[in-house]
N, C-alpha and C positions, 0 to 999 in steps of 0.2 A: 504493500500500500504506500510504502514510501520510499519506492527505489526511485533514483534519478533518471530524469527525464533529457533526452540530449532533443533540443529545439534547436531552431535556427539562429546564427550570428547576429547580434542587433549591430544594426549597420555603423558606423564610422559619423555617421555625420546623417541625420531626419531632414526632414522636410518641414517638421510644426510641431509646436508646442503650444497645448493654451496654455496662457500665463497668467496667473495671479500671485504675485510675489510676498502675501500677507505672511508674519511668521507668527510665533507665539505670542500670545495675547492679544492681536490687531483683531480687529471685528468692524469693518465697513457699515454694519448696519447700527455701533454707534461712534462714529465717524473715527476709529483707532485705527488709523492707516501705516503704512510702511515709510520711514524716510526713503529721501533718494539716495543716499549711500548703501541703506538696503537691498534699495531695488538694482542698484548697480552692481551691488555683488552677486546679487543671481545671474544678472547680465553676464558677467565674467565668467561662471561656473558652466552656464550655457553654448557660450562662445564655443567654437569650433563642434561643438554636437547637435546644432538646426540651424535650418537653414534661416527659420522665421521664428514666429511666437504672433498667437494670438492675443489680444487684450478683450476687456468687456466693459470699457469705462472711460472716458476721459476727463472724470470727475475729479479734482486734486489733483495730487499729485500724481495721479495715473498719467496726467498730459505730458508728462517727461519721460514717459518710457521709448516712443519714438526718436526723441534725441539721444537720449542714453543707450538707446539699444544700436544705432548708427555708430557709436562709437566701437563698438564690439563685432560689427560686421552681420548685423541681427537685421533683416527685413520684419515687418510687422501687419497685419492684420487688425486693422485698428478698428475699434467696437464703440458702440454708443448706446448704453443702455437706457431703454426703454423702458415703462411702465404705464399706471394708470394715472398717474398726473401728469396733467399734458403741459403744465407748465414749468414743470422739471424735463418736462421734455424738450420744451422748443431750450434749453438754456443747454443741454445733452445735445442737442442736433446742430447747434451751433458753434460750441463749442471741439465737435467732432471736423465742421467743415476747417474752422481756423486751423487744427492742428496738422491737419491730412497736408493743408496748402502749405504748411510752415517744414513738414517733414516732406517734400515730395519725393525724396531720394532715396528712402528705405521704407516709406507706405506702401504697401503693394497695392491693396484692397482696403475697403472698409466693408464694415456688419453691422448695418444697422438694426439694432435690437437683438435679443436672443434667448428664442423661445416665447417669445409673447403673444403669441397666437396660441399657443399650446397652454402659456396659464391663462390666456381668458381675458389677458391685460387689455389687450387694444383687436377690434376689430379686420378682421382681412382690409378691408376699405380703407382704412386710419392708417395701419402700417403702408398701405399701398403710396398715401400718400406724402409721407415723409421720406421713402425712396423714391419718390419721382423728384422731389424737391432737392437732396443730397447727388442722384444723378445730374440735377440740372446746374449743380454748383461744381462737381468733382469731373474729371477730366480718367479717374482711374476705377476700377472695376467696384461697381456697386452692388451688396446685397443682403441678406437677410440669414439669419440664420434660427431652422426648423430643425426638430424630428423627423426624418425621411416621409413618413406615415404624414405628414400636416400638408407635405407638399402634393404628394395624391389627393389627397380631401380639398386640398387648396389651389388649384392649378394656376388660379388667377395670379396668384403672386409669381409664379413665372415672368407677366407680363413685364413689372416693374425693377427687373430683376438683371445684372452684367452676370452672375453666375448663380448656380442653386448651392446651395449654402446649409449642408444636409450633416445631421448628428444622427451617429450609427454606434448605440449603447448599448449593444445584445445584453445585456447583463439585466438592462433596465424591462428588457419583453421574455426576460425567463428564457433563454437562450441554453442550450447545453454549451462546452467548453468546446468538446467537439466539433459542435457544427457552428459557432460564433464568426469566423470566420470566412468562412460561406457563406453565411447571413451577410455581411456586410457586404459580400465580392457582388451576392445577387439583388443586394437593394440596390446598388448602387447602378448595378446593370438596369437595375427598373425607371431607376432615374434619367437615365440616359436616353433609355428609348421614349420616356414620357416628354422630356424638353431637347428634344434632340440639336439643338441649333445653341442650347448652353450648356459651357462648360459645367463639370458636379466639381464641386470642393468641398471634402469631408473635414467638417468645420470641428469635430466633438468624435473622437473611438478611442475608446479604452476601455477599460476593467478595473474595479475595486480592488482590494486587497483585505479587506475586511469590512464585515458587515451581514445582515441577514440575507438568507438565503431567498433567492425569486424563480418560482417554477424550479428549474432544475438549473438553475443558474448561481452557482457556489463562491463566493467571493473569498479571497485569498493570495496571499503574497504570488506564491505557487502559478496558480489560475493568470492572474495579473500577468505573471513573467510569461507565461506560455503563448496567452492571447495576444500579446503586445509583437513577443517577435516572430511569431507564426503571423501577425498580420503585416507588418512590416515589408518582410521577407515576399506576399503576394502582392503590399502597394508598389514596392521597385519596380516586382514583374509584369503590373497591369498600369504601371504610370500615375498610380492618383498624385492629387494635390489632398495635403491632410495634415491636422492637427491632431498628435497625441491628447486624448484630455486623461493627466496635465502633468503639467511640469514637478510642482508640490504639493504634498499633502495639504488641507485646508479645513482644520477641526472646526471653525467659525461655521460650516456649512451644515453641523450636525444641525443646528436649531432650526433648518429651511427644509432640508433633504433626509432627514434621519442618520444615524450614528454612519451610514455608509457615505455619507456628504464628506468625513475628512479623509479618505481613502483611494482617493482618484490619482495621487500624485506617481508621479517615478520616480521620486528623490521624494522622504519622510520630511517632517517637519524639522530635521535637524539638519537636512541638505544631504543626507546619507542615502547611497541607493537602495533601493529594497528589493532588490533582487540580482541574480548575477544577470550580466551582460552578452556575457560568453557562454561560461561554466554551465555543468550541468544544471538543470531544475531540480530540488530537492522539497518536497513536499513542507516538510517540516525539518529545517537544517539543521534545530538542537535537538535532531532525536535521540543521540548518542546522552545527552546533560539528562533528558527529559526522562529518556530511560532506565539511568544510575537513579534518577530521584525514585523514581514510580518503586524499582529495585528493592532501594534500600529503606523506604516507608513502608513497604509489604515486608519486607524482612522483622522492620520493628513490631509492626502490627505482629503477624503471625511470631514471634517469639512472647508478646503478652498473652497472648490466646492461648497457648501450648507452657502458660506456666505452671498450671497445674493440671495436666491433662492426661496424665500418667495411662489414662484408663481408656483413651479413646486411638480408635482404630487408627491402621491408616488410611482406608478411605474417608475416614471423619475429618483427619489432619489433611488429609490432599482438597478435600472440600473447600475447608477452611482458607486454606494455603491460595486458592481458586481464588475462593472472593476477597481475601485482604488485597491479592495483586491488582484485580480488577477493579477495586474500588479504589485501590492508592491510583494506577493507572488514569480511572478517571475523573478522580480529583486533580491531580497533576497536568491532566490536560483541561480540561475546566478553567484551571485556574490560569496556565499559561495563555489559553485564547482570551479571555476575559481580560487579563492583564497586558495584554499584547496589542492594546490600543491606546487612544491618546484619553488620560484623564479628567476628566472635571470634577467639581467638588459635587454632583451630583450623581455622577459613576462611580466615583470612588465608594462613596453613603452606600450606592447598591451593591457595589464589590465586596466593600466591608460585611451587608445583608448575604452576599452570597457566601461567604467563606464563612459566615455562623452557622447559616442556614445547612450548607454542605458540609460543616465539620458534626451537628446535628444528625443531619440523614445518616452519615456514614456511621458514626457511635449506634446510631438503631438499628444498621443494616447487620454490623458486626455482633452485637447481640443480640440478635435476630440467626442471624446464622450460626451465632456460637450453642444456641438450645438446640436449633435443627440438627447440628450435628452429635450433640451429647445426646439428642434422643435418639439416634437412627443408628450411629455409627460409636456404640460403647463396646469395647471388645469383654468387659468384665466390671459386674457393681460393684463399686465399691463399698456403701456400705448401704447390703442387702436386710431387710428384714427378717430375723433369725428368732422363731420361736422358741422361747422358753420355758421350762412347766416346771414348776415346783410345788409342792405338797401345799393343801389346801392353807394349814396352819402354818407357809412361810409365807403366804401372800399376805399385801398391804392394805388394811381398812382404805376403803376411798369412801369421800366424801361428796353425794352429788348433787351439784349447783343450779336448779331451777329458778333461773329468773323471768319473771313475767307482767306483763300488764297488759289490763283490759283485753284479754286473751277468749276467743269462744271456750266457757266451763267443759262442754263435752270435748273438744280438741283436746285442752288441759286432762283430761282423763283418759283419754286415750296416750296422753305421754304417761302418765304415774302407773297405769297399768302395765304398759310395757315395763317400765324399770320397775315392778315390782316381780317380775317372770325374770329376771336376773339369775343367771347360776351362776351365782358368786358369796360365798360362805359371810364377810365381812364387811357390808357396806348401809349408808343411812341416805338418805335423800330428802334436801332440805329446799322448800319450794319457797320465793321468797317474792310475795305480788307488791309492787312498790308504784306508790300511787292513782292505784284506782278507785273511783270513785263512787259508781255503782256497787252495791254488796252485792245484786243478785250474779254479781259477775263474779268476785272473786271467793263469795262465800261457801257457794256450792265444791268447790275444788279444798276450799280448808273443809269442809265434810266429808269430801272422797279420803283427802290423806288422812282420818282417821279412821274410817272405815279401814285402809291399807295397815295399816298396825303403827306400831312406835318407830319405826325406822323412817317413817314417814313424817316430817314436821312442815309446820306451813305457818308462814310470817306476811303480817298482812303491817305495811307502814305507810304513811301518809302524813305527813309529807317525807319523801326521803329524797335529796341528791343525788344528781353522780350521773344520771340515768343506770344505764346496767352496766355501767362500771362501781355505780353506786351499790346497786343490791348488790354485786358479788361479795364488793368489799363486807356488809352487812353479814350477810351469809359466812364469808371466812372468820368474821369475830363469833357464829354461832355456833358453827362445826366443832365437832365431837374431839377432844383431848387426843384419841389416839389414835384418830384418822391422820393417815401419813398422805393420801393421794387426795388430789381434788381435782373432783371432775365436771366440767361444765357441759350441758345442751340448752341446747333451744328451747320452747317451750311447747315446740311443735315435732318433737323429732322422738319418733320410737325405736328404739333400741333393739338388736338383736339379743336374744339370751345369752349367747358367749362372748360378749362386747369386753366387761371387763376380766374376766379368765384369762381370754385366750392374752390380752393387751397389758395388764396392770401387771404382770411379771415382770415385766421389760426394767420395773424399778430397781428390781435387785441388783442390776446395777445401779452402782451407788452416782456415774456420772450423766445420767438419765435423769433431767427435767422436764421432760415433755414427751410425750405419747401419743400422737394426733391420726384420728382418721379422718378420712375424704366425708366431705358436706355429701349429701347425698338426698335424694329427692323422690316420692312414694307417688306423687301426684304429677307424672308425663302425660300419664296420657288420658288427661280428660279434655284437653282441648288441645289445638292447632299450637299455640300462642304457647302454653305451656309444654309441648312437645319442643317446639324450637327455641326456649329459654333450658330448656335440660340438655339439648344438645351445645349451648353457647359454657352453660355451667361444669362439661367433662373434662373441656379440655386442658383447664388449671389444675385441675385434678390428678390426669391421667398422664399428663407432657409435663408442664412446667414445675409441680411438687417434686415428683419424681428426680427431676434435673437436680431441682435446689437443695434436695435430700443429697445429694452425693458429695455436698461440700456440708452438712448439716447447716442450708441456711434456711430451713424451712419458713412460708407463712402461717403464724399459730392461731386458727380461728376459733371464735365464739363458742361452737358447738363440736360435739364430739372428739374434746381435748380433755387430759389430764394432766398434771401440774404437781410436781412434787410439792408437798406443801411446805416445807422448811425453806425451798427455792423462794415460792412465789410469798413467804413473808419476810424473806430474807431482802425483796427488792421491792417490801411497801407496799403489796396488793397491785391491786388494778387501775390506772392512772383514769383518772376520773374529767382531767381537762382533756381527754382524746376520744372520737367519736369512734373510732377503729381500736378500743381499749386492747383487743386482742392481740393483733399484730403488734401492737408496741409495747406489750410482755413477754411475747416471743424473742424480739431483739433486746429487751433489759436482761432478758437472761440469758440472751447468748451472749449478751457485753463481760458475763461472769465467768465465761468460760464456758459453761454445762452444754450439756448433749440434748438434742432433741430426735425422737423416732418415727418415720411415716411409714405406714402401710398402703398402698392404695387399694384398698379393700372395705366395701363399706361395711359399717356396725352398727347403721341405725339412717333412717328417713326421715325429711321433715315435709314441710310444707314450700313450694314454690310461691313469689309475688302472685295474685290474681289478675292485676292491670299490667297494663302496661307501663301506668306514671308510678305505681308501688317499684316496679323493676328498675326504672328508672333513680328513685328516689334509693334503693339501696344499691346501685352503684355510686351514685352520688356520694354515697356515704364514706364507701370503701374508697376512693381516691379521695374524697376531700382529708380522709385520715390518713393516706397516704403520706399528703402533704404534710400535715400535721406533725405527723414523724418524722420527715427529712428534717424539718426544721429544728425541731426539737434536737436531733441527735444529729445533727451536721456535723460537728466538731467530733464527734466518734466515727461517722459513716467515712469522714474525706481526710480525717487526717489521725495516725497512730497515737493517739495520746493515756497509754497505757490500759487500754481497753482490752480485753480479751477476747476480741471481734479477730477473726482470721482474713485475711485476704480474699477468699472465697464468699466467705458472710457477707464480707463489703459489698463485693460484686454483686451478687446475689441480688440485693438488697436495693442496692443502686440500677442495678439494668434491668428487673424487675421492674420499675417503677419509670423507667427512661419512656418505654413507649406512649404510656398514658400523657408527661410530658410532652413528647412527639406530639399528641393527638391537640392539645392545648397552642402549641404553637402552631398546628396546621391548620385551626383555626384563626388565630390571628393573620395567616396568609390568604384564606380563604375570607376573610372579609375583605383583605389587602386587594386580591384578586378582583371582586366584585366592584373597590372603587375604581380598579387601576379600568374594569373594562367600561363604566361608564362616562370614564372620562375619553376614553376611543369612541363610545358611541356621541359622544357629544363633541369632541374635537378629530374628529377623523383625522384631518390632514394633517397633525401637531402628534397623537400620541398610537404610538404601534403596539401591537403585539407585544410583549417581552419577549427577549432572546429565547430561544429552546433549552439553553442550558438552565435559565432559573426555572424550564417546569417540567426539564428531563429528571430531574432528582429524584425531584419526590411522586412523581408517576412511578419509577423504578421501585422505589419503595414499598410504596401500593403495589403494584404486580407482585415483589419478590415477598411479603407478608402473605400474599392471596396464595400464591405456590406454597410456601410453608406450611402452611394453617391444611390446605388442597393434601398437602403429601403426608404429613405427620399425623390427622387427623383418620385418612386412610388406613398409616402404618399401626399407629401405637393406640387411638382411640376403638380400630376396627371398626368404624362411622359406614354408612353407606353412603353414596355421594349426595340422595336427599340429605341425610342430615349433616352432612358437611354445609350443603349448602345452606341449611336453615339456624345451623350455628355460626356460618359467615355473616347471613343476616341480621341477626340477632348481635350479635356483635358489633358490628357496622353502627346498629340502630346506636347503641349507645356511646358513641363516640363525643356526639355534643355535647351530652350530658357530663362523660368523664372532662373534656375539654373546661366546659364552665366549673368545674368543681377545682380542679388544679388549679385554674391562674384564681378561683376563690382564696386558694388556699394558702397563696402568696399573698395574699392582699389583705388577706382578714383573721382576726385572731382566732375565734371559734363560730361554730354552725352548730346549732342544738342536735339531740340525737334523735334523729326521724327513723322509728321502727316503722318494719315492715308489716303490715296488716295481714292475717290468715283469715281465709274463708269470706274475703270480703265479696261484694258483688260485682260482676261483670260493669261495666260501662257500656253505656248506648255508645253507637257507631261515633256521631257529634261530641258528647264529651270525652269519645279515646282519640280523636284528630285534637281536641283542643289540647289534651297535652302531649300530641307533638308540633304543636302551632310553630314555634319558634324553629323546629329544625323545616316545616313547612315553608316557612317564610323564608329561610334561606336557601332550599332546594327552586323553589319557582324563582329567587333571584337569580341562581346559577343558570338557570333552564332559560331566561329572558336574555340574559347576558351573553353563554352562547349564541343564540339565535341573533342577536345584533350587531354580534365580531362576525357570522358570515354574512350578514346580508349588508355591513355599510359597506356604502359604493366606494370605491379603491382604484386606483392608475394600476394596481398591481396585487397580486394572492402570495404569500408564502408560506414553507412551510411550519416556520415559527407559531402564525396565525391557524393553521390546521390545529396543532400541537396543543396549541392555547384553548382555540376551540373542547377539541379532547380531555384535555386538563379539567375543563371547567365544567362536562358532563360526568368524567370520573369525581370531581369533588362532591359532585350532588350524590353520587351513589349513598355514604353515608346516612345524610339526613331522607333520599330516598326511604332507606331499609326503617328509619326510625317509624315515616307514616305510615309506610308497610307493616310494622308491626303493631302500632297502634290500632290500625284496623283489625286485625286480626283478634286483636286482644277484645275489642268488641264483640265477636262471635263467643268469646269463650263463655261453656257452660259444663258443670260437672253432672249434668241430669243427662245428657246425650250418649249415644256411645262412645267407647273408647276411641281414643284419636293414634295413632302407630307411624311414625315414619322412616 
């Protein structure tokens, strides 16, 4: 792809250059013009290599480029720009006549106006007539200068016309590189035979060197050098008369022509050429530098990935090895194209956005592929879950944690039942309803647990804090003296009979703090809605536990956990200012050192959200307490401060929680997007497309998450491809939601604790849309916005703008899947038959 290209010798000495000699910081449009020692230096750097140079102005000091250029041995093509004030015109058309008469001896020609029939400036008729007026004054060849394409549409300007005065931009008509030069050999021929009795002078042919892509028209150092002396090489041999456009680069031209306006030049803005003349064509010249970088940044990468990886295959390491190159590679080039043009202070602002935004993607892509490959590609567990049995009277009294409120009493009896079918010699179970305020609700459940016998106790408080970090705490000041285990559920979750037998052994070791089984769920399949929220709920379960267990960085949830108890009073209970109390006694007590145990095997079922806004509302919860705890233990998570966090926990812990960030800043881009695209719908001719690269990223992302999720959900969940996809759904849906919870969670100090409701009732169709309103609202803006990047009228289509387009129907998929599931969740009914997918 980047072998050298041997083209033709650029010849010794052109025929034409347009010239515009502005350098760094001059800007014509607010009168920063070039001195004449400026201009005379380019003069001199020109000399001996054209034969002429065009101009496009005799405004200022442009009037001295004819005698300076005479000094140097320079003929000229002298210009008179044109526009819609006609009284800057007559003072342009006048001052065109003076100069042409003062310079007779190196004017060749003049150009009256250029391009102005093409913006729209002055009518065919209007320009007609200040070339009749400039012929009638000038003695030397008078004309105009068009886009070939103006002069077919336009014949009449023929008439007022000493030559045709024709600009051949293939670049600009989405031209291949290929055939670009053919292009021009056969407009020109069309030219020929349309005004046969005038001479053609190809006023404007060149190629960019950077900039967005048009049709199949690629702009590029490379490209430039190719097209430039592959045309040359045919003007010799078919005679034209012609102007290279141009001489130098001209970044003042981004603000009229977009970011490829400073890119026309032959020589950079520092007067350096920018390409060989001779020498081979080299696509990309510092591949060799470009290469060592890409090299030795996948080197670094894959040595952090592989620092503790003892256990994984080699195809998991070659995987790995795969994507750290590929993603250094295309960061490395990313960053070189992007940084490979001329700076402003508002390219730079985006540059700096892209090298966040891309150091971002790549941290999630890497931890993203670093699970895909720990699940797929493990040659051996590390540490597998190893049954223990020992005699009834070595097991540990557990003590278990019922916390509840405002709970349906039958649901509550259906849990106490179960844990009282327990086959386990030594345990109590202490139910503890904390602020509710009905009795018919929580009184009949303190009647059940007497009914159940003494092991059974039930604590009714009002008012109590904390929410259910509150009752635990409550409940561990009430627990039995000789209970060594504490174990918590839900208030919805039935229990298998061998839950704590088979599990509470695990404590005999004595480095054993935690014992956790997978959340697990009894109610799929009564509805649609709840079938595809059990399949969004396996996959933490079943993939990412599992991973986190091999470094023991497990997350320690709410229900179907137990907790040594000298551990958990050893680190003060359960943190009462965190709405995720769970997970952030998981990591208190891995910061001590202690071991925690996962099995993925379930011990017990609870109840799934009924709505849609209940599901919503406890993801909310679980990232807002995300956040919570990043914040809280920053200073342990990011930096060594005598903590007994391992290397692995960090990780764990931190790239666990990266995506959900990811999802929060792709939000913030996705509104970015919808302002950046109605300000294109509203300024067409002023704002493009973004470049491909800022919306190659994170599309890539998106895909290489969808294949992950697509393969590992296949491999290690055993899913069927419906319920892969109804847990992609499902997943998707609550993206917004995780998104507003995270940057909450930055910004605010606490969010009360919103429990999830059991057995609530279905929502009508209207109020499950109403809470997805808001991702509603920005699915039909993405859907609008699309449709008004293809349909504004444009001089020109690229692929950036496809891209973008794509970009912004892939964004809506998201809050798509959210109203999708909202509806859905409307249907749902447990009176129906079973739902299966």
């Amino acid at each position: 792809m980047n072998r050298p290209g041997q083209e033709p010798v650029w010849p010794s000495r052109i025929q034409g250059f347009s010239f515009s000699p502005l350098r760094e910081g001059d800007n014509p449009s607010k009168g920063q013009l070039p001195s004449e020692e400026e201009i005379e230096a380019d003069l001199a750097l020109l000399a001996n290599k054209t034969n002429a140079i065009r101009t496009y102005t005799v405004n200022g000091v442009y009037e001295s480029i004819p005698r300076l250029a005479y000094k140097h041995n320079i003929n000229v093509a002298l210009g008179a720009w044109l526009d819609k004030d006609l009284e800057k015109n007559e003072k342009e058309i006048a001052q065109l006549i003076k100069i042409a008469r003062e310079n007779y001896r190196n004017v060749v020609r003049v150009v009256v106006g250029n391009e102005t029939v093409l913006r729209g400036d002055l009518t065919v008729k209007q320009l007609n007539s200040y070339l009749d007026r400039v012929q009638a004054a000038l003695d030397i060849p008078v004309g105009t200068a068009e886009p070939w394409h103006i002069w077919i549409k336009e014949p009449s300007l023929g008439e007022h016309v000493d030559y045709i005065g024709a600009h051949m931009l293939p670049y600009w008509e989405g031209i291949e590189l290929q055939r670009a030069v053919g292009h021009v050999t056969n407009r020109t021929s069309l030219l020929m035979e349309k005004f046969p009795n005038k001479p053609v002078a190809i006023m404007e042919v060149g190629w960019p060197s950077n900039g967005r892509t048009i049709g199949r028209a690629q702009a590029s150092p490379s490209n430039e050098a190719t097209f430039l002396r592959r045309f040359l090489k045919r003007a010799e041999k078919e005679k034209y008369v012609y102007y290279v456009m141009e001489a130098f680069d001209q970044p003042w031209k981004q603000a009229s022509e977009g970011a490829v306006g400073a890119y026309w030049g032959v020589y950079d803005l520092n007067r350096h050429p920018k390409f060989p003349f001779d020498a081979a064509i080299i696509s990309i010249p510092e591949w060799k530098l470009l290469a060592g970088i890409s090299v030795l940044i996948a080197f670094m990468t894959s040595a952090l990935l592989f620092i503790d990886s003892r256990s994984l295959s080699s195809r998991g390491r070659g995987f790995l090895t795969v994507i750290a190159f590929s993603a250094a590679s295309m960061a490395v080039l990313i960053i070189y194209n992007y940084f490979h043009q001329y700076l402003t202070v508002s390219t730079t602002l985006i540059g700096v956005m892209l090298v966040t935004g891309m150091t971002g993607v790549v941290l999630v892509l890497l931890t993203e592929a670093h699970e895909w490959a720990e699940a797929t590609w493990i040659a051996y567990p590390r540490r597998p879950f190893i049954p223990i049995i020992v005699p009834d009277q070595e097991l540990p009294m557990v003590s278990i944690h019922v916390p509840t409120y405002n709970e349906p009493p039958d649901m509550m009896k259906e849990t106490l039942q179960a844990l009282s079918r327990l086959d386990y010699p030594n345990f109590e179970v202490i139910v503890i309803d904390n602020n509710t305020k009905d009795p018919n609700v929580w009184q009949p459940v303190a009647e059940f647990c007497k009914q159940l016998g003494p092991r059974f106790r039930f604590f009714h408080e009002d008012p109590l804090p904390g929410f259910k970090a509150g009752a635990l705490n409550f409940t561990l000041a009430k627990t039995a003296p000789e209970a060594e285990v504490v174990a918590v559920i839900d208030s919805d979750y039935a229990v298998e009979p061998q839950w704590l037998r088979e599990l509470a052994s695990q404590f005999t070791d004595t480095l054993v703090a935690i014992v956790q089984a997978p959340q697990d769920y009894r109610d799929s399949k009564e509805s649609l809605f709840k079938s595809m929220c059990y399949s969004e709920y396996k996959g933490f379960f079943l993939i990412g536990m599992v991973t986190r267990n091999e470094r023991n960085a497990i997350i320690q949830h709410g229900t179907m956990t137990m907790v040594r108890r000298s551990v958990l009073e050893d680190v003060n209970g359960w943190a009462e200012w965190c709405i995720t109390e769970d997970a952030e006694l998981g990591l208190r007590i891995f910061e001590k050192g202690h071991k925690a145990v996962y099995i993925a095997e379930s011990y017990g079922k609870g109840l799934m959200p009924d709505t849609f806004n209940d599901f919503k509302k406890q993801r909310f919860r679980w990232a807002y307490g995300a956040v919570q705890i990043l914040r809280r233990h920053a200073q342990v998570l990011f930096r060594h401060s005598g903590s007994g966090l391992t290397r692995g926990q960090r990780y764990h812990f931190i790239a666990g929680w990266l995506p959900w960030i990811a999802d929060s800043a792709n939000l913030l881009f996705t509104l970015s997007a919808l302002v950046w695209s109605v300000a294109m719908a509203l300024f067409p001719d002023k704002i493009e497309s973004p470049l491909l690269i800022l919306t190659a990223l994170p599309l890539t992302l998106f895909i290489f998450k969808l294949a992950k999720m697509l393969y590992l959900y296949r491999q290690r969940v055993k899913a069927s491809i419906l319920q892969t996809v109804a847990s992609a759904l499902a997943g998707l849906a609550l993206s917004h939601t995780i998104s507003k919870a995270i940057l909450l969670g930055f910004v605010t100090s606490g969010i009360p604790f919103a429990r999830t409701p059991k057995n609530a009732a279905s929502h009508a169709l209207l109020r499950a849309l109403q809470s997805a309103r808001e991702e509603a609202l920005i699915m039909l803006a993405l859907w609008l916005s699309a449709y008004s990047v293809m349909v504004i009228p444009r001089m020109y289509n690229t692929p950036d703008t496809l891209v973008w387009f794509t970009f912004l129907l892939v964004q809506s998929i998201p809050y798509m899947s959210a109203v999708f599931m909202a509806i859905i969740s409307s249907f749902s009914t447990r009176k129906n038959e079973e739902i299966t997918l």
